[in-house]
N, C-alpha and C positions, 0 to 999 in steps of 0.2 A: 623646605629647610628652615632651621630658627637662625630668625635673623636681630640683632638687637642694635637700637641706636642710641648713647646716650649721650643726652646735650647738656652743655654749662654755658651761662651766659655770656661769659670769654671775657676777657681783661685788657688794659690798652700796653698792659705787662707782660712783656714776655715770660719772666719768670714766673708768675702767677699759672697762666697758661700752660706752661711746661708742668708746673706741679700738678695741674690737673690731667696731662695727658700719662706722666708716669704713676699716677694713680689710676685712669682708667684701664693704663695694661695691667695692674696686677687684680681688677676687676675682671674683666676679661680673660687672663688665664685661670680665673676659679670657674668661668662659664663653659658650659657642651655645646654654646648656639654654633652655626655651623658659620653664619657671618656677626661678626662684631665689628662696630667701628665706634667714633665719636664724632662731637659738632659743636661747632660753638653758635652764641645765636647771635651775637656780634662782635666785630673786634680782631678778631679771627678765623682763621682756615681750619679744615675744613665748614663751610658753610652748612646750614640744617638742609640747603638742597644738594649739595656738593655731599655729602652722607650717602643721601636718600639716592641718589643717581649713581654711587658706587655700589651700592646693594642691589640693585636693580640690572646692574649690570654683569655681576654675579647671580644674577637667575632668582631674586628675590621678587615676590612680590605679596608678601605678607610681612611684616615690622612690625614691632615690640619695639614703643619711641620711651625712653624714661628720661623725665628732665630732673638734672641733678640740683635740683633748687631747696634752700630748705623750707622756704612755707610757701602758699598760694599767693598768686600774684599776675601783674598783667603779662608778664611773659609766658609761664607757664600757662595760665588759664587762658590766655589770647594768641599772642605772636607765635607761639610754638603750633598749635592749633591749626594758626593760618598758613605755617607756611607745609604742613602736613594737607590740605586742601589743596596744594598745586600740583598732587598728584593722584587723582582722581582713580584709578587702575589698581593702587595699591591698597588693600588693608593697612590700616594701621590700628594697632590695641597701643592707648595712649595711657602712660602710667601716672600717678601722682606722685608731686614734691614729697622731698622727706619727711618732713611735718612734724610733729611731736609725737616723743615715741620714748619710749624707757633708755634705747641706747643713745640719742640726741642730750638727755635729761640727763646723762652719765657723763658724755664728751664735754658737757657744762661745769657739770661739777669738778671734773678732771679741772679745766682751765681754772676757775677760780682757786683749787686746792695750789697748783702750781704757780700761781701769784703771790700766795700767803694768805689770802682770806680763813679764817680761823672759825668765822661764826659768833666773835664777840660782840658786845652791844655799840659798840661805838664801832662797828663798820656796816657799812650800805651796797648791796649788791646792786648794780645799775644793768638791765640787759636791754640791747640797743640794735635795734634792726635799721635796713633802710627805711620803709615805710610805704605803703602803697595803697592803691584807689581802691582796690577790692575789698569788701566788706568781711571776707574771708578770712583774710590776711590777718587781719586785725584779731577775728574771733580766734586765731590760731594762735597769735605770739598771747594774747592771754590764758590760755591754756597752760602754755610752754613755759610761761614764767610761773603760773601757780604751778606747777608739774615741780620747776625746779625746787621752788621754794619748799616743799614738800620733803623733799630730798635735802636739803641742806641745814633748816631749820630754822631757817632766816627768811625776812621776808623779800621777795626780788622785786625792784621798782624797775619799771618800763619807759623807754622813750624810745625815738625816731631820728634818724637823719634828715629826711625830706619832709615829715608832716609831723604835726602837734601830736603830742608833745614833744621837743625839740631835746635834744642831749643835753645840751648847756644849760637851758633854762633849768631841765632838773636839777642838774650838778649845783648850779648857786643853791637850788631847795637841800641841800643833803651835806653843804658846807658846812663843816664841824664834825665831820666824821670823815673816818677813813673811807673813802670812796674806790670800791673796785668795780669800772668799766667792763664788762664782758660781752665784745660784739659776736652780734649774732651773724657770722658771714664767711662764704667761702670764699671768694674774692676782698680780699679786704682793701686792693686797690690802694687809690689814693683816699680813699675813706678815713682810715684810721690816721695819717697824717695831717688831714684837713681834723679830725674831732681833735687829736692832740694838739696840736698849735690854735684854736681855738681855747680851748681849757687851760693854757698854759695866762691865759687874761684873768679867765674868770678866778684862780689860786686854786687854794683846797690841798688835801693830802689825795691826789689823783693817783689810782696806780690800775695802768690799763691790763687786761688778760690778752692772751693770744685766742683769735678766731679759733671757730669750730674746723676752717681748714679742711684738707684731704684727710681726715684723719682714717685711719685703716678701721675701727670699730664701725665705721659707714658702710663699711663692703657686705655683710650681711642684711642692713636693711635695704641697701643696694636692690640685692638680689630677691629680697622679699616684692619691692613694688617689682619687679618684672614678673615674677610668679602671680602676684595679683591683674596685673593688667592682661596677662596673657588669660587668663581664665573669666577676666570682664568681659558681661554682655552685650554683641553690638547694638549700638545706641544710633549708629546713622549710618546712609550708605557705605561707607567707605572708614569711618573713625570708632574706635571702641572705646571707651575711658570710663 
């Protein structure tokens, strides 16, 4: 039977949370798998094994795991991984993050157009991820901002939360232009509170976009990495990816 699990990092918000659990039901009623559920990989219930142990219990023992992440990083590419290993019995076809892709590059430009970004010379597109150890990662949000930039006709400058280059330090580089913020994030947490009241030091004409979010134009590439992962080769005893 098709079994599907798909995990989000999980938020120390409830609300955040809730938004992704009523977005993964209307994910789930466009699916025929015969089990669906979700997980979060921390923060919140259900847990990535607390998933995997309700599926199993329901008579699964084949999985289609899709992390709803949107680029490579050490959860998807590690933690999610590892805790698919504590069940040695089961298949799993492990799917990839949503990554850059024409509808991601669409959901961007959505949010900047609904900010007021215009495309004139005196404003500066700034897109800002958390930022991570993987080398991957990186090679992917340059992609994702050339991609965007392409699409909008402007050019997109890049920073980080957690690693160089820093949001702020940009933001002082791009002072003297209209500066529109556009994080890149489904959880946007206490992220975008902590960027805002930091910026609010540095001055400038700041004006933040809303995250990429639940947004519904996600549900068909959703559905695409499952279709991909299920038809990946297996690559190890027990994991396909």
């Amino acid at each position: 039977m098709e079994t599907i699990i798909y995990i989000a990092h999980g938020s120390r918000r409830d609300t955040a949370n809730t938004k992704f659990i009523d977005f993964m039901q209307n994910v789930m009623q466009q699916s025929s798998a015969t089990i669906q559920t979700f997980a979060f990989l921390e923060h919140a219930e259900p847990s990535v094994a607390q998933a995997i142990e309700t599926c199993i219990d329901q008579g699964a023992n084949e999985i289609t795991v899709v992390p709803v992440f949107l680029l490579p990083g050490i959860h998807a590419d590690l933690d999610i991984p590892a805790e698919l290993e504590r069940f040695p019995d089961v298949i799993f076809h492990y799917g990839r993050p949503l990554g850059v892709n024409d509808i991601m590059v669409e959901i961007l430009a959505d949010r900047l157009a609904a900010a007021g970004f215009g495309g004139l010379e005196d404003e500066a597109v700034l897109l800002v991820v958390h930022g991570s150890k993987v080398p991957e990662a990186a090679v992917e949000f340059e992609k994702l901002a050339l991609s965007l930039a392409e699409k909008i006709g402007s050019k997109v400058h890049r920073a980080f939360v957690t690693t160089p280059v820093f949001y702020h330090e940009m933001v002082r580089k791009l002072v003297g232009q209209k500066i529109f913020i556009l994080p890149h994030f489904l959880f946007s947490g206490g992220y975008t509170v902590k960027m805002k009241r930091e910026l609010d030091v540095v001055g400038g004409d700041v004006n933040f976009c809303e995250p990429v979010g639940f947004d519904e134009k996600l549900i068909p590439l959703i559905e695409k990495r499952v279709r991909e992962a299920k038809h990946e080769l297996k690559l190890s005893n027990n994991v396909t990816a």
